[in-house]
N, C-alpha and C positions, 0 to 999 in steps of 0.2 A: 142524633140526640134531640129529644122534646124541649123547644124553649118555652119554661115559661112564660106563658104573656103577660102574669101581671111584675112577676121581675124587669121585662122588658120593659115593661110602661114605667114602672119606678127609675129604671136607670133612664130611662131618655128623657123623665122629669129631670131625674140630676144632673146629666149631660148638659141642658140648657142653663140650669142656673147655675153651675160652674161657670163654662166658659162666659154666662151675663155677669158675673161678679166679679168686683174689681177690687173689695177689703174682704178677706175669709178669715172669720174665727175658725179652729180646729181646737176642741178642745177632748178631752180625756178622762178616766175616773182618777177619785182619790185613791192615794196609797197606789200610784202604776206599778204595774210589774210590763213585762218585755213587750208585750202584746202592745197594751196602751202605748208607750213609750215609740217601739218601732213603726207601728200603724201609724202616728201622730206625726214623728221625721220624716217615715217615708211620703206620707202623701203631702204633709209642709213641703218638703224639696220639690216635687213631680208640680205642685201646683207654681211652685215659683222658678222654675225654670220655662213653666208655659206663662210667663209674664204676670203673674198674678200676686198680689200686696197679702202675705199670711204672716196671723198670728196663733203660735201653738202656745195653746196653753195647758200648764198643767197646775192646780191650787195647793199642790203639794211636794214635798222634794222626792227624788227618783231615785233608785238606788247605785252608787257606787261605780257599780261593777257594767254600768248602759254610759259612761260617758267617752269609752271610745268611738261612740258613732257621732259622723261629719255632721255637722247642723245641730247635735243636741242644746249647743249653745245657744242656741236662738230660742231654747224653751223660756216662757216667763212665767208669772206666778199670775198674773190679771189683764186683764185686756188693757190698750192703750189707747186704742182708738174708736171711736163705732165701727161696725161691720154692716157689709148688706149681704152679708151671707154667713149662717153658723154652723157649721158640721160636729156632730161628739162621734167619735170614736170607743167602738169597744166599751160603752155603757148601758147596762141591763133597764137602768131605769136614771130621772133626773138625779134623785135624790146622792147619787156618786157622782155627782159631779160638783161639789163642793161647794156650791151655795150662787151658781152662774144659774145665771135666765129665769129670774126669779121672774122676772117682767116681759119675758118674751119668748114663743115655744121656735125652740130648735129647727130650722129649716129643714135638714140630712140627720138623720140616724142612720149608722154604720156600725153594724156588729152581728154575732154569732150566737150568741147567747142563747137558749132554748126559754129564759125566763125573762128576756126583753121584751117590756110594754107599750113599745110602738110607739113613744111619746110624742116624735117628732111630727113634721108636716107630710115628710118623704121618707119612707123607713125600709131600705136595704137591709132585711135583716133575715141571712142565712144558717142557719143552723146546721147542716150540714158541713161548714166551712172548720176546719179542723183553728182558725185564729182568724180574727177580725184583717191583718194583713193579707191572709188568702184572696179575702174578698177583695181586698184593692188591688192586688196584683193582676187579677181579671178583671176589673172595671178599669184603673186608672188608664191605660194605653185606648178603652173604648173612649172614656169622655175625650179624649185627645190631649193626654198627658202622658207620652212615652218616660220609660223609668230609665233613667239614671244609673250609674254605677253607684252614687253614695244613697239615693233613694230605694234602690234594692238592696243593697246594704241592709239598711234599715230594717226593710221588710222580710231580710232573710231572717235576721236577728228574732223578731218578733214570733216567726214561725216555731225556730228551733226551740224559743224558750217555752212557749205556749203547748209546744209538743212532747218538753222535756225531752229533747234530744232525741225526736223520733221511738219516741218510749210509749206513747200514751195508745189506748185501742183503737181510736179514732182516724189513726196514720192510715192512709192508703196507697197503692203504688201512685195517684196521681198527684200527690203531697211530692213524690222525687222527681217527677217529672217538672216541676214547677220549681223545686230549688234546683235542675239542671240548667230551665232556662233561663233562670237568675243568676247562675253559675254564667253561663256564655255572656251575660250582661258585664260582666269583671267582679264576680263578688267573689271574695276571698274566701269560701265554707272556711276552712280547716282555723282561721284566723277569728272568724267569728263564733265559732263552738269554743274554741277559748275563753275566749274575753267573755261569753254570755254566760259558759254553762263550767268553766273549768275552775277559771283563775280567782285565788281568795284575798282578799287580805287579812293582816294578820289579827284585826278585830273581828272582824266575821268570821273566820276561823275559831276564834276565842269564844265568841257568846255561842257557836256551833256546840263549844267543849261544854257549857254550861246548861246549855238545851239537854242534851243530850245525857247528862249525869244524873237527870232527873226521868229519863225514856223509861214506861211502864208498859208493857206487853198484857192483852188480857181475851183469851175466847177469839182470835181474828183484829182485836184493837190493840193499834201503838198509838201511846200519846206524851206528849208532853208538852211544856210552855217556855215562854219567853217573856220575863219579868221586864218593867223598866226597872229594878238595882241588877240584874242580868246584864242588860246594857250599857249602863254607868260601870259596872265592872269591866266590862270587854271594852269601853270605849268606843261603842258601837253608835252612830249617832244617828241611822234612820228608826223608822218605826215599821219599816217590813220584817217578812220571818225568814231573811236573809237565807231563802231556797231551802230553810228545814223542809217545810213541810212535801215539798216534793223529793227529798233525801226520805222522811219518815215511810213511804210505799215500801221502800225496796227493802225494807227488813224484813227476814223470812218469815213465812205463812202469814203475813199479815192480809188482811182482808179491807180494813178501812186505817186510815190515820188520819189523826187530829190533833192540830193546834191550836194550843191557845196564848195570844199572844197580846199584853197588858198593856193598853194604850194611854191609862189615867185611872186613877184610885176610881172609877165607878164607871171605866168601857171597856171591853176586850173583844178583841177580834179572833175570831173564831174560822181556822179550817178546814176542811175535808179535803182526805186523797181518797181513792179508792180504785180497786182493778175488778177486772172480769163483769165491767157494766154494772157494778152496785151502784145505783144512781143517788148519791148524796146530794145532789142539786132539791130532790125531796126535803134530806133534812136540814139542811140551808132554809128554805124556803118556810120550815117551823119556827124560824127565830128571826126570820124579817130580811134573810137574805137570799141569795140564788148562785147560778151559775152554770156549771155543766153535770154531767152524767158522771166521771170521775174526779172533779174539782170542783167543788163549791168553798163559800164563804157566807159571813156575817157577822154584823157588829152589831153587839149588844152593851147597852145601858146595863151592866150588873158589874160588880168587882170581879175579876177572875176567881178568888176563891170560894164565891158562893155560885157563878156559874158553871166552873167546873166540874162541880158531883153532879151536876143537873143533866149538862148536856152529854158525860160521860156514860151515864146512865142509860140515860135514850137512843147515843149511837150503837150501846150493847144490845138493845133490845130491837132495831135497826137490823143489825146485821144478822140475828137471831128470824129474825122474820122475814128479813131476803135473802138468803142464804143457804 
């Protein structure tokens, strides 16, 4: 197999200033889903079991259903101390990362993104890699961080979610070959498809009921939203779209799906599923956000109900014109 050589030059830049660092920021985007969350514990653990002082941060609360993994307790909301070294995780660009490094550019960028802007100093950025955890499962053992049983834990988690359960097109047989040797590692599969991808409680269940009583079917488009009084009814108290939006794909003949999910009288977060390579990371990318080829997002300054006819509209015309 061809190694890249400027990969190689980038990782042997971060190989070095890993093990020269002795305080590590790891930090994550706003609003994590499985990805961020697992990427961030697993490589938190692998770094501090090779001796090393980390702080995982994340600026925003995580959802629920990610706190049976070993370490998530050690997540906090802000740095506490200086760093001489800052890695983000699984961000496309600064501006997710929730108001951190305003004064200082990132050491390590670590991510998959196809719409990642290189921010950093040292930018590991694979796009091929089906979840930003891929990538650290093959580097973290290079830098001279062998993984852990709770560290691949983590990173198994991150996979399965990011893949939707080995759902998404992008799975390949070398994706099972890597959760086999993470198996052999002691990670429980069948225990973590559970807790990641199965198990509800009974308020995300509920604000599911409320999503979904409003699910409209149209030409290849299913959409529907998630109110904040949606949530204060369910008793629902993050602001994620509690796994709707990757439930909204599998409804039949659908071609794209979209959420829209109401984060304050004038922002709503916006996102796209999509099968058969329709690349919504395009129409992300019209409204000031990105992502992948069947997953994108973006958060827009507008009320959900005057955004909604807008971008409704546009994904019709979307899939109309790649299709």
């Amino acid at each position: 197999m061809m190694i890249d050589p400027n990969l190689l030059s980038i990782s042997t830049n971060i190989k070095h200033l890993l093990q020269q660092a002795e305080h590590i920021h790891l930090v994550s985007h706003i609003r994590p889903d499985g990805d961020a969350i697992g990427s961030l514990v697993g490589m938190g653990l692998a770094l501090k079991a090779g001796g090393k002082k980390v702080e995982m941060i994340l600026t925003d609360n995580f959802p629920n259903r990610y706190r049976f993994l070993k370490g998530i307790e050690d997540i906090q909301r802000a740095p506490k101390k200086p760093a001489d070294l800052t890695v983000t995780l699984d961000c496309s660009d600064l501006q997710r990362i929730g108001g951190l490094f305003k004064d200082r550019q990132p050491d390590i960028n670590i991510d998959h993104h196809i719409t990642n802007e290189k921010f950093a100093k040292n930018n590991l950025v694979i796009t091929s890699a089906v979840a930003t955890a891929c990538i650290l499962v093959d580097y973290l053992p290079e830098w001279g961080f062998p993984l852990e049983p709770d560290a691949a834990s983590a990173l198994t988690m991150a996979i399965l979610t990011d893949t939707n359960g080995f759902r998404t097109p992008n799975v390949t047989p070398e994706i099972f070959r890597t959760i086999a040797n993470l198996m052999e590692l002691g990670v429980d599969l069948p225990e973590i498809y559970y807790q990641a991808l199965v198990r509800q409680s009974v308020q995300t269940s509920k604000l599911w009921g409320l999503a979904l009583s409003k699910l409209q079917k149209e030409n290849g488009l299913v959409w529907t939203s998630i109110t904040m009084q949606d949530r204060k009814i369910a008793k629902y108290h993050g602001s994620d779209d509690a796994e709707i939006t990757n439930f909204l794909i599998s409804v039949e003949d659908s071609k794209v799906a979209l959420l829209f999910n109401e984060q304050s009288d004038n922002k709503t977060k916006v996102s796209w599923r999509s099968r058969n390579m329709v690349d919504v990371a395009q129409l992300a990318k019209e409204y000031g956000g990105g992502g992948h080829t069947n997953a994108a997002g973006a958060e827009v300054n507008e009320p959900l109900d005057q955004v909604a006819p807008i971008i409704i509209t546009s994904t019709k015309k979307f899939i109309i014109d790649n299709t």
